[in-house]
Wavefront OBJ file of the C-alpha trace (Angstrom):
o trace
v 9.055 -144.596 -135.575
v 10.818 -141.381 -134.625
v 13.785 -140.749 -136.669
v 17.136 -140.700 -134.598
v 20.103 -138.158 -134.943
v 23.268 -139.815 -136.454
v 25.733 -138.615 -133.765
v 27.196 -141.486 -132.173
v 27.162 -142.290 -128.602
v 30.173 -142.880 -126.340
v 31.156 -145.790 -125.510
v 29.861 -146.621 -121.692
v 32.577 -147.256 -118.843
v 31.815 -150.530 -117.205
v 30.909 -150.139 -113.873
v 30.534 -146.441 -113.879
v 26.406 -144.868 -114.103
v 25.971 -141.271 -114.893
v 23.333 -139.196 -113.638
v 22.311 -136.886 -116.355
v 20.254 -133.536 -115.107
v 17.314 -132.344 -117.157
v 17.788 -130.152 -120.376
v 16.258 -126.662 -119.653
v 13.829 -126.555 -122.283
v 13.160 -129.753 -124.931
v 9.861 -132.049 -125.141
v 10.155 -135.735 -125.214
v 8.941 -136.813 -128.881
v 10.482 -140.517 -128.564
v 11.292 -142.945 -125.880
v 15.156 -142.356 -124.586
v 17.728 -143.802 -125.881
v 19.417 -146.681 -123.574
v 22.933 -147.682 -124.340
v 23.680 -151.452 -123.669
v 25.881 -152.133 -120.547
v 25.202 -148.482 -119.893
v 22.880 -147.016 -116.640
v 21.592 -143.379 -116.918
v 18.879 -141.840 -115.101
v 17.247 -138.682 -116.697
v 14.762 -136.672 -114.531
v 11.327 -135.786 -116.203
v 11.464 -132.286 -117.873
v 9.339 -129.385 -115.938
v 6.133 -129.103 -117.861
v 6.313 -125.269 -117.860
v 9.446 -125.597 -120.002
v 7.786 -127.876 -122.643
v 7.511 -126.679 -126.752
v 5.077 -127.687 -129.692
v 7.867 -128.348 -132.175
v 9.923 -131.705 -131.508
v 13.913 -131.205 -130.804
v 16.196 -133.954 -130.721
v 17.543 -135.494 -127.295
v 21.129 -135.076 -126.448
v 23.091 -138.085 -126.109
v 24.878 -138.876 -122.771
v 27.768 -137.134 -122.397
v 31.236 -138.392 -120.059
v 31.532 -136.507 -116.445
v 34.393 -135.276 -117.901
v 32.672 -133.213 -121.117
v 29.879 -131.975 -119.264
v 31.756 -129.530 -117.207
v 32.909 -127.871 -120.607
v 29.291 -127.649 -121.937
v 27.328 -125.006 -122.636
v 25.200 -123.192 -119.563
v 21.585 -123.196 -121.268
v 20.284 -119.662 -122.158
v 18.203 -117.788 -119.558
v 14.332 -116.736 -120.705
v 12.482 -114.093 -118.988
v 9.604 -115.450 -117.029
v 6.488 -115.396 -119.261
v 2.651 -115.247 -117.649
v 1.141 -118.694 -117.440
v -1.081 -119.514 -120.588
v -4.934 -119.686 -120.578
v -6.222 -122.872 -119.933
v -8.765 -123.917 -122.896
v -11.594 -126.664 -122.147
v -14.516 -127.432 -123.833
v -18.121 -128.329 -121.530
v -20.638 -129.362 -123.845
v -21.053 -126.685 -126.590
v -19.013 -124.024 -124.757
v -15.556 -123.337 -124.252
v -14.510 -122.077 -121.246
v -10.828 -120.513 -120.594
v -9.415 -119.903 -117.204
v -6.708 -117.461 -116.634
v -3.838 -118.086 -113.678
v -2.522 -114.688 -114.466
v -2.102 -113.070 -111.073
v -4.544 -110.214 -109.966
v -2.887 -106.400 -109.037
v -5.219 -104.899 -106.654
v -6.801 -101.599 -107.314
v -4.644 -97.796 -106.518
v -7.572 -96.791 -104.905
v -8.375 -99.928 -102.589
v -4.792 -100.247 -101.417
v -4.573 -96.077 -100.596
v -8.120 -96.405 -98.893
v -7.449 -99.185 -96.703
v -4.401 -97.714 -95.388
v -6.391 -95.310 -92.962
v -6.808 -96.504 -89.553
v -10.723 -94.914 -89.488
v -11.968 -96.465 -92.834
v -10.909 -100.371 -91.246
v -12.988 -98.906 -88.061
v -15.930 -98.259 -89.905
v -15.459 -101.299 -92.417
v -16.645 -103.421 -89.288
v -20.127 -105.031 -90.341
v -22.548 -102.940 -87.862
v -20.230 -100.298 -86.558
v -21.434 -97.394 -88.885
v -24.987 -98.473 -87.221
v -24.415 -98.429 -83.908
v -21.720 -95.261 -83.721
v -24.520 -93.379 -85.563
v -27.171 -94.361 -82.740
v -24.859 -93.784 -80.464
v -24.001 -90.345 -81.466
v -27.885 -89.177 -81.355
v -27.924 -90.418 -77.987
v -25.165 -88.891 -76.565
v -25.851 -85.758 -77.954
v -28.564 -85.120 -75.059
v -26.240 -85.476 -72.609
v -24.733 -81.955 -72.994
v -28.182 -81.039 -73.023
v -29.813 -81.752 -70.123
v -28.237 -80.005 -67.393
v -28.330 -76.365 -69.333
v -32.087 -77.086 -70.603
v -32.581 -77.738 -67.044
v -31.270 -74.389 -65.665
v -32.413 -72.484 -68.551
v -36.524 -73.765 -67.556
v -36.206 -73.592 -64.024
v -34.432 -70.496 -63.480
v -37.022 -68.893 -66.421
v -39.917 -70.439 -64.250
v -38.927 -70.423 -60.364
v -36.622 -67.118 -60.955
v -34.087 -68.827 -58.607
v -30.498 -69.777 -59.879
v -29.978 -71.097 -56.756
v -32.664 -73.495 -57.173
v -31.843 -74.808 -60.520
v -28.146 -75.306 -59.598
v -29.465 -77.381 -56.610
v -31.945 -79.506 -58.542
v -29.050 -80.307 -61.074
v -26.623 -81.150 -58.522
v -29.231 -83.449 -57.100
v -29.444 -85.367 -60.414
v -25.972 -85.241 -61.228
v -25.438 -87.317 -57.421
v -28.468 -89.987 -58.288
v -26.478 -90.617 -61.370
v -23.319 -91.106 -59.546
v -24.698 -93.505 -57.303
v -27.552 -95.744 -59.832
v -24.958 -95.784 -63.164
v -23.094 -98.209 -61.773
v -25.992 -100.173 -60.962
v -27.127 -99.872 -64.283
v -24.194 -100.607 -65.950
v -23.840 -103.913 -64.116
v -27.083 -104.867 -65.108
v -26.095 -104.311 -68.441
v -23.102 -106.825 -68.354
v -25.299 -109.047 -66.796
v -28.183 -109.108 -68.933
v -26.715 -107.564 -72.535
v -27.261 -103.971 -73.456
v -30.278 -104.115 -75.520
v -32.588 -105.495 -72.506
v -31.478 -102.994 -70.099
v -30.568 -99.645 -71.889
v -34.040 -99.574 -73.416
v -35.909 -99.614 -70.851
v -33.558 -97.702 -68.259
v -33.281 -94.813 -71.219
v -37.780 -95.116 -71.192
v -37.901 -94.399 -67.451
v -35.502 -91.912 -67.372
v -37.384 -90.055 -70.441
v -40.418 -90.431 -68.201
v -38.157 -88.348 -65.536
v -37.320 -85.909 -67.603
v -41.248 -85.249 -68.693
v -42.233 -85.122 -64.879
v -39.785 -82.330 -64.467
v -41.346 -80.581 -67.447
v -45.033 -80.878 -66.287
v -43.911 -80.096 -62.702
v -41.896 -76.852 -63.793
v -45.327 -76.069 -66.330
v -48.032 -76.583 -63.959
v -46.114 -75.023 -61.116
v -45.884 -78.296 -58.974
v -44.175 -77.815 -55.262
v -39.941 -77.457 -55.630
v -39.405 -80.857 -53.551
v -41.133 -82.189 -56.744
v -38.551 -81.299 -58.835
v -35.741 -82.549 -56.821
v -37.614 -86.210 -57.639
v -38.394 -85.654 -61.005
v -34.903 -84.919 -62.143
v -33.310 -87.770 -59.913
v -35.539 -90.275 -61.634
v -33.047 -89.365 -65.030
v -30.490 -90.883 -63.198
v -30.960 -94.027 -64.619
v -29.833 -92.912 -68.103
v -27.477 -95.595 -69.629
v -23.469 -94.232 -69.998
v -24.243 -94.641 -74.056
v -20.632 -93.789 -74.442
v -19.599 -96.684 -71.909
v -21.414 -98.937 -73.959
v -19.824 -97.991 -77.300
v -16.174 -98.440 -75.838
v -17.052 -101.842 -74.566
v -18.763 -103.037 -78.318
v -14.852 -101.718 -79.656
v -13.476 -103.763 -77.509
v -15.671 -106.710 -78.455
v -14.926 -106.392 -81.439
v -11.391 -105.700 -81.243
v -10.090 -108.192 -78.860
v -6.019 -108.928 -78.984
v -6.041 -105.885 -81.718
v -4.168 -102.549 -79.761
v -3.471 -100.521 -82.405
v -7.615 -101.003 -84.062
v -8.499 -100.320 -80.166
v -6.503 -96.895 -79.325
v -8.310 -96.016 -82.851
v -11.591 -96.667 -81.418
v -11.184 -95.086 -78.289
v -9.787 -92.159 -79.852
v -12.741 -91.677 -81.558
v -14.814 -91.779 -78.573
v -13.100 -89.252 -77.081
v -13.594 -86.843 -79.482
v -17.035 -87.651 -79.947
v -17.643 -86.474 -76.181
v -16.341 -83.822 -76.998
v -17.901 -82.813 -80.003
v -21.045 -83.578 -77.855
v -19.774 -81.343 -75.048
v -19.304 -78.596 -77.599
v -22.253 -79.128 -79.507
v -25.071 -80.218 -77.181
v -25.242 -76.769 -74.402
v -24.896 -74.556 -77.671
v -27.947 -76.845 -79.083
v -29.764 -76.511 -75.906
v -29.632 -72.594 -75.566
v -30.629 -72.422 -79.094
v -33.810 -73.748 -78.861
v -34.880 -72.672 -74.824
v -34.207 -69.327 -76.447
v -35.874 -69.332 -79.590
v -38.844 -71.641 -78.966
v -39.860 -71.967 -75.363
v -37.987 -73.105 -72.138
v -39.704 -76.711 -72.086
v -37.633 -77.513 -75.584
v -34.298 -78.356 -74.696
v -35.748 -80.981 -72.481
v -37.947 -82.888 -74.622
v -36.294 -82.670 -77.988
v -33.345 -84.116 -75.776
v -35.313 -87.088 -74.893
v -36.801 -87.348 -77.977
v -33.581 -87.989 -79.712
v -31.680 -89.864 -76.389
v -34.433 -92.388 -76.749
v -34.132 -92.758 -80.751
v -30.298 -93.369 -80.643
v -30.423 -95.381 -78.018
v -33.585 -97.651 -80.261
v -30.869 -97.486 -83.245
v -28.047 -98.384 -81.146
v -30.236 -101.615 -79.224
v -31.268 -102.425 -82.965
v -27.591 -103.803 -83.369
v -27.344 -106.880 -81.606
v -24.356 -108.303 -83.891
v -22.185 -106.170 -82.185
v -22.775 -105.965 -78.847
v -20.966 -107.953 -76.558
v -22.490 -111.122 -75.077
v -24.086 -111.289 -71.504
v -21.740 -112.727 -68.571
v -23.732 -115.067 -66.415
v -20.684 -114.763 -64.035
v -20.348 -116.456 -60.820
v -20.421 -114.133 -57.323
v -17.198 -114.490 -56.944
v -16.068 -112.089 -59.300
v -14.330 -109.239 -58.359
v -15.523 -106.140 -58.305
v -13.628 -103.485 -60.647
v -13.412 -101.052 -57.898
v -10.823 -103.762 -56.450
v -9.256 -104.667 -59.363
v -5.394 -104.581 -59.562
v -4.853 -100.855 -60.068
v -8.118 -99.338 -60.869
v -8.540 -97.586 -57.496
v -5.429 -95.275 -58.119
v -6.825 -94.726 -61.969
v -10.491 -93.663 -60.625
v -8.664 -91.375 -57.964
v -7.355 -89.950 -61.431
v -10.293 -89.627 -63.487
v -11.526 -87.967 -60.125
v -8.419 -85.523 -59.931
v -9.289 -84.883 -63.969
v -12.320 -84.047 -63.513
v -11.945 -81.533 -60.946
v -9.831 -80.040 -63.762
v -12.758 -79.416 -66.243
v -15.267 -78.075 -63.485
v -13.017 -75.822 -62.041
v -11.758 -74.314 -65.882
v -15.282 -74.243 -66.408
v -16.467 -71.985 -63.761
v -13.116 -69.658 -63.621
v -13.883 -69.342 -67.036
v -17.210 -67.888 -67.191
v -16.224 -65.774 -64.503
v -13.478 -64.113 -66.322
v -15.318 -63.516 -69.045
v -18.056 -61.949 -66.623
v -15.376 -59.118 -64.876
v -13.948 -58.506 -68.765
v -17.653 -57.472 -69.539
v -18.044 -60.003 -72.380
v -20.207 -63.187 -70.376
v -21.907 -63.980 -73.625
v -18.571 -65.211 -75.317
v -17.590 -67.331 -72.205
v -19.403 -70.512 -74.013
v -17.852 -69.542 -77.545
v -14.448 -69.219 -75.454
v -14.758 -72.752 -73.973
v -15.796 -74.494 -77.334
v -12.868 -73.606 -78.636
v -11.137 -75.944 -75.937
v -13.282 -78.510 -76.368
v -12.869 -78.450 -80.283
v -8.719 -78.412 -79.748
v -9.428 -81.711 -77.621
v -11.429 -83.092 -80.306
v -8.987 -82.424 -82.933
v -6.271 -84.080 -81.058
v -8.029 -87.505 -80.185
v -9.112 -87.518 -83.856
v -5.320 -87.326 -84.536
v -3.571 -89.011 -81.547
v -6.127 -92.277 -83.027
v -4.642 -92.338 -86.337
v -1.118 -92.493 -84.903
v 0.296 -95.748 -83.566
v 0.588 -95.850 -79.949
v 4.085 -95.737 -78.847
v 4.575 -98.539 -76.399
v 2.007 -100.024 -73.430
v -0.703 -97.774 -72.089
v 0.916 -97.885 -68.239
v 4.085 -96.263 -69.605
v 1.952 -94.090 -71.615
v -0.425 -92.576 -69.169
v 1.430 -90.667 -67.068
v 3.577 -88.608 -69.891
v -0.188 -87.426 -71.313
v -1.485 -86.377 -67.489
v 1.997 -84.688 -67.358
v 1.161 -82.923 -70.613
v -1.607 -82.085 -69.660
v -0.350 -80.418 -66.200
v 2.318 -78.375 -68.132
v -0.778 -77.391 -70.824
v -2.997 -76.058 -67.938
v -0.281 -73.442 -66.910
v -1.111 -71.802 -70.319
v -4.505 -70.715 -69.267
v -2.908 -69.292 -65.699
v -0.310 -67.390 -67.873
v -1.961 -65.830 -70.300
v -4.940 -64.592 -67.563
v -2.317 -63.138 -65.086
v 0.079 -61.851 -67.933
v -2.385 -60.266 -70.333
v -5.865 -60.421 -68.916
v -7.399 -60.543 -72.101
v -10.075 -62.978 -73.386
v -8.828 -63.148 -76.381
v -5.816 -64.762 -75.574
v -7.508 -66.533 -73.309
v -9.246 -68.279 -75.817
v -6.008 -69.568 -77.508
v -4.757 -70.754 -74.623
v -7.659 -72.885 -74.289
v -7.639 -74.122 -77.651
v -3.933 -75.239 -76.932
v -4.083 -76.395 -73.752
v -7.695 -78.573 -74.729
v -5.279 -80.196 -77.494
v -3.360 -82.406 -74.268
v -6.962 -83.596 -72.855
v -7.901 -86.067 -75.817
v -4.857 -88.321 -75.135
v -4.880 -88.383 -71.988
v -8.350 -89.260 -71.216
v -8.192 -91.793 -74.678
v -5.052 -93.656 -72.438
v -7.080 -93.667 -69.244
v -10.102 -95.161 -70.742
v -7.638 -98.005 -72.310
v -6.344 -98.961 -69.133
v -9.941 -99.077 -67.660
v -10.523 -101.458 -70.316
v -7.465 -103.690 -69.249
v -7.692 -103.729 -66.228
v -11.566 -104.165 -65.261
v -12.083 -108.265 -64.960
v -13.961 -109.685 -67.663
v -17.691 -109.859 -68.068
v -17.743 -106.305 -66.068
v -16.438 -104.130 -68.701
v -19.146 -101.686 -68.835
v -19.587 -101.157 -65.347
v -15.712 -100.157 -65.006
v -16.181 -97.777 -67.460
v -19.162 -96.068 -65.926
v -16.803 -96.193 -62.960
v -14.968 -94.248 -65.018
v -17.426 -91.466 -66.101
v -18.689 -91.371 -62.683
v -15.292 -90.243 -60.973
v -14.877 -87.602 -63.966
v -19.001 -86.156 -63.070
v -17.781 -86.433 -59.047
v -14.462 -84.517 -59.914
v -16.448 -81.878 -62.415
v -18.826 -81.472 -58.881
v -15.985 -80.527 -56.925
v -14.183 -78.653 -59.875
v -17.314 -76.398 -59.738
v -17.265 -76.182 -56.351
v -13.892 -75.189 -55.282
v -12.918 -73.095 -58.485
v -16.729 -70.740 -58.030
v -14.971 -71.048 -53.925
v -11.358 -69.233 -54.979
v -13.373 -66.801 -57.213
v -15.677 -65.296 -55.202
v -12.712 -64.920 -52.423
v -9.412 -64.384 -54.178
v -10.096 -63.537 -57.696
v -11.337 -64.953 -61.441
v -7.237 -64.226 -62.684
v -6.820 -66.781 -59.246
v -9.036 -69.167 -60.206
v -6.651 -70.711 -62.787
v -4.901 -72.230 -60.391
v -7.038 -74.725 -59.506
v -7.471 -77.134 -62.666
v -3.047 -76.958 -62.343
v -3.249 -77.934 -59.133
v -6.101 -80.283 -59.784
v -3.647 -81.349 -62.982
v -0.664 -81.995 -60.629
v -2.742 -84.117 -57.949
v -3.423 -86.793 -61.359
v -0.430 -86.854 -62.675
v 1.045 -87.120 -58.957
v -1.319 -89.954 -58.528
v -0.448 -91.428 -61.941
v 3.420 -91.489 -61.390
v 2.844 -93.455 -57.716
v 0.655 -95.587 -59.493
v 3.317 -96.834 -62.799
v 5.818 -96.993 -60.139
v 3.665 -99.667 -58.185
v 2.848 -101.659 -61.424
v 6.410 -101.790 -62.425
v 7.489 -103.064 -58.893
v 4.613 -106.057 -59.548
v 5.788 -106.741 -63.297
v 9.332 -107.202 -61.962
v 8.626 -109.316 -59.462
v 6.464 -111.866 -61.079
v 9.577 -111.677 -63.698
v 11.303 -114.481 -63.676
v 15.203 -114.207 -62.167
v 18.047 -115.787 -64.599
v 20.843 -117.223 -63.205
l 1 2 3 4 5 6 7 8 9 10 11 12 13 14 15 16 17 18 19 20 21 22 23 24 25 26 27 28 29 30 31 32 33 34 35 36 37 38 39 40 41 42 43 44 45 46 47 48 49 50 51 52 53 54 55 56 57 58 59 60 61 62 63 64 65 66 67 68 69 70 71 72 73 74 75 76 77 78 79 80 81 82 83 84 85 86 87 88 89 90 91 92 93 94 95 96 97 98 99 100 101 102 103 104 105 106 107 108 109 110 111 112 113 114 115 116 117 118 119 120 121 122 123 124 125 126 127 128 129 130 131 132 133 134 135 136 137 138 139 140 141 142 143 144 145 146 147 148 149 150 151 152 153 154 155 156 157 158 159 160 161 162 163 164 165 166 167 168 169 170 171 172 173 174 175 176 177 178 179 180 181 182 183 184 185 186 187 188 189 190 191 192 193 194 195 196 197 198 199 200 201 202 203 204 205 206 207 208 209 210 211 212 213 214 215 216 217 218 219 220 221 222 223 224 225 226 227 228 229 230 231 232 233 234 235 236 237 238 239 240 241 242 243 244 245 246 247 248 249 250 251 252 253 254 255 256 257 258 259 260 261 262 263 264 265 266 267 268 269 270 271 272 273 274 275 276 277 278 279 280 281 282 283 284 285 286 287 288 289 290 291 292 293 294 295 296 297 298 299 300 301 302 303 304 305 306 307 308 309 310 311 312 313 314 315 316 317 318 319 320 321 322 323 324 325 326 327 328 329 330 331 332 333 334 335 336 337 338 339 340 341 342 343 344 345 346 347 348 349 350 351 352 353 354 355 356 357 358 359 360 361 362 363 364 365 366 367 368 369 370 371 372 373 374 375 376 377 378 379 380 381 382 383 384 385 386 387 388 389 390 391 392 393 394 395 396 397 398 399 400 401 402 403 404 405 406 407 408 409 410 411 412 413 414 415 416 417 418 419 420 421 422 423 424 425 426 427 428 429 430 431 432 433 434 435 436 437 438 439 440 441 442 443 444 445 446 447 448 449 450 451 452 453 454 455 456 457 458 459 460 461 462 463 464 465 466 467 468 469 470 471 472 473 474 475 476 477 478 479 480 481 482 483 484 485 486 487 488 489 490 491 492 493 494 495 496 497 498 499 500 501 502 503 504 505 506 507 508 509 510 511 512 513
């Protein structure tokens, strides 16, 4: 039997019961001591605070004495103790001790581009989809380059192009519906096969000298060409439904791969009409659209799943707001035609036409380094309040070009006015895409944003058109004035259009009374 401590024990009140709170740190070696006539309850003592070494209880003390007593002393908290067991012949200890994660996982994690990529199957189907859009800047010089070398018309090459650049206008949308329809992989194969197919009939017919109304139907037949980077935006926003901030990433990144292939893919093209023979740029263009676009099939995980939707879907040309946004895109893209044009032209009458590419890669690689930036910010606010602040950037960008042609009239400032002025395109067209993703109705996401793509390749048409227009009549200096007023007709559009969908969000807004 436990030997008891010799201090005696008060006397109980009758009638009264004291409630005695825990001691902070003892270990029960003996049953409690119970007074006769006398009621205490004790609370069991926290197993965290028990000892090895026996301590004696204290005795009950009067309401009156344990005001006076001593507060127990405070401990520092101490890491939970291994727990030993023993399974069969081997003991096994497990430790509760609480895990710090790694410097380097926390400080890698942090950027917006490495949680991106950390997507099972993005890194896949980005790289596939990179090859494939590569082409696309491609084509259309490659074309000119062989048909101009072969028919020794410009006139005729421009035409053929123009030709292919209207079949695509009309069938992407087709195609891209098919794709919602029927999933990506079973259409963008074989649409990307026949339009390879296209692009070796033009070849054979420019080799073998074949009648010109033969080109005109070779080259249309590439119209069915997937919008690869239509596709890409809608697996982002697959996979980052109800996630803004991962989504303006994404689309970010889109942007400024269409640029980079914008930059890259003409520069690419020249490079090897020039060095090997005119017929290259064309098939080492379909060579690699129809590898990336293999790759990019290859990874089903990610692609969004077909919509088997009903025929009463709307279309996203009658969406809520998407005809005023594709009036836009249409505005914008009249905007890079028309800089495009006035741009080799100036170079032309400053006697330095060679450098007119060089001059308008550097505007395409300031648009690329600001949608690779403007996606690892966080997006101030919604996308409708958003959208027209970056087309009225833009408009007040454009102006630089004007300036420093009419002030200076050298190229060379030129070229850093493009460089600035290319920095404003990235967010604005990265905001305009996200809206096309909000507002197209669901199931028909890729075919709003070939919507999309096709108003920019219409607006690029008439860019061309009316910017070549001012500078054969007025003058290249002139020409600058169309992508501003081009600019000011989109953000024009844009302001009339957040004005309408604030009018509808305050109306379906609840009144308070």
């Amino acid at each position: 039997m436990p030997q008891q401590t010799s201090e005696p024990h008060p006397t109980p009140i009758p009638g009264h019961t004291c409630e005695q709170q825990p001691p902070p740190a003892p270990r029960q070696t003996s049953k409690p001591h119970h007074t006769p006539g006398h009621t205490c309850e004790q609370q069991p003592t926290p197993a965290s605070h028990q000892t090895s070494e026996p301590q004696p209880r204290p005795t009950p003390r009067h309401p009156s004495e344990q005001q006076s007593a001593p507060r127990p002393r405070q401990t520092t908290k101490q890491a939970p103790t291994p727990l030993y067991t023993v399974t069969g012949d081997t003991l096994v200890a497990v430790d509760f001790s609480p895990r710090r994660q790694p410097a380097r996982s926390r400080r890698t994690s942090s950027s917006p581009y490495h949680r991106l990529f950390a997507t099972p199957g993005a890194r896949a189907f980005t790289l596939g989809n990179l090859i494939a859009r590569l082409p696309i800047g491609m084509f259309s010089v490659s074309a000119v380059i062989m048909i101009a070398g072969s028919r020794g018309s410009y006139a005729l090459a421009g035409a053929v192009t123009a030709t292919g650049l209207a079949a695509t206008a009309v069938v992407a949308p087709w195609t891209a519906r098919l794709v919602d329809r029927h999933g990506q992989a079973r259409i963008a194969v074989p649409a990307t096969a026949f339009a390879l197919l296209g692009g070796i009939a033009l070849v054979l017919c420019v080799h073998y000298g074949a009648p010109d109304w033969t080109l005109f139907v070779a080259y249309a037949a590439t119209a069915t060409t997937p919008n690869t980077g239509g596709m890409s935006r809608a697996r982002w926003a697959h996979l980052f439904k109800g996630d803004p901030a991962a989504l303006h990433t994404a689309n970010s990144f889109e942007q400024a791969a269409d640029e980079l292939c914008f930059m890259l893919g003409p520069v690419f093209a020249a490079f090897l009409c020039g060095t090997f023979f005119p017929e290259a740029g064309t098939l080492v263009g379909g060579v690699l659209m129809m590898t990336g676009v293999l790759i990019f099939a290859a990874q089903r995980s990610t692609q969004p799943p077909p919509q088997r939707r009903p025929r009463a879907t709307k279309s996203p040309v009658r969406a809520a707001g998407m005809p005023a946004l594709l009036l836009g895109f249409l505005a914008i893209g009249t905007v890079f035609g028309s800089m495009e044009v006035v741009t080799i032209a100036f170079a032309d009458a400053q006697g330095h036409k060679s450098a007119a590419g060089a001059v308008l890669a550097l505007q395409a690689a300031g648009s690329c380094a600001a949608g690779l930036l403007y996606g690892a910010l966080k997006p101030a606010g919604p996308a409708e309040r958003r959208y027209p602040l970056c087309v009225a950037a833009m408009t007040a960008m454009m102006t630089l070009p004007l300036l420093a042609a009419s002030l200076t009239g050298s190229l060379l400032v030129l070229a850093g006015a493009l460089l600035v002025a290319g920095t404003a395109t990235a967010p604005t067209m990265v905001t305009g895409m996200t809206l096309v993703q909000h507002r197209t109705p669901e199931g028909r996401l890729n075919e709003g944003m070939t919507l999309a793509v096709t108003g920019l390749l219409g607006g690029i048409a008439c860019g061309s058109a009316v910017g070549g227009w001012v500078v054969e009549h007025v003058s290249s200096t002139a020409g600058y004035g169309v992508p501003v007023t081009a600019a000011a007709l989109a953000l024009a559009i844009a302001t009339v259009s957040a004005a309408r969908h604030a009018v509808r969000h305050a109306a379906r807004r609840p009144v308070r009374r």
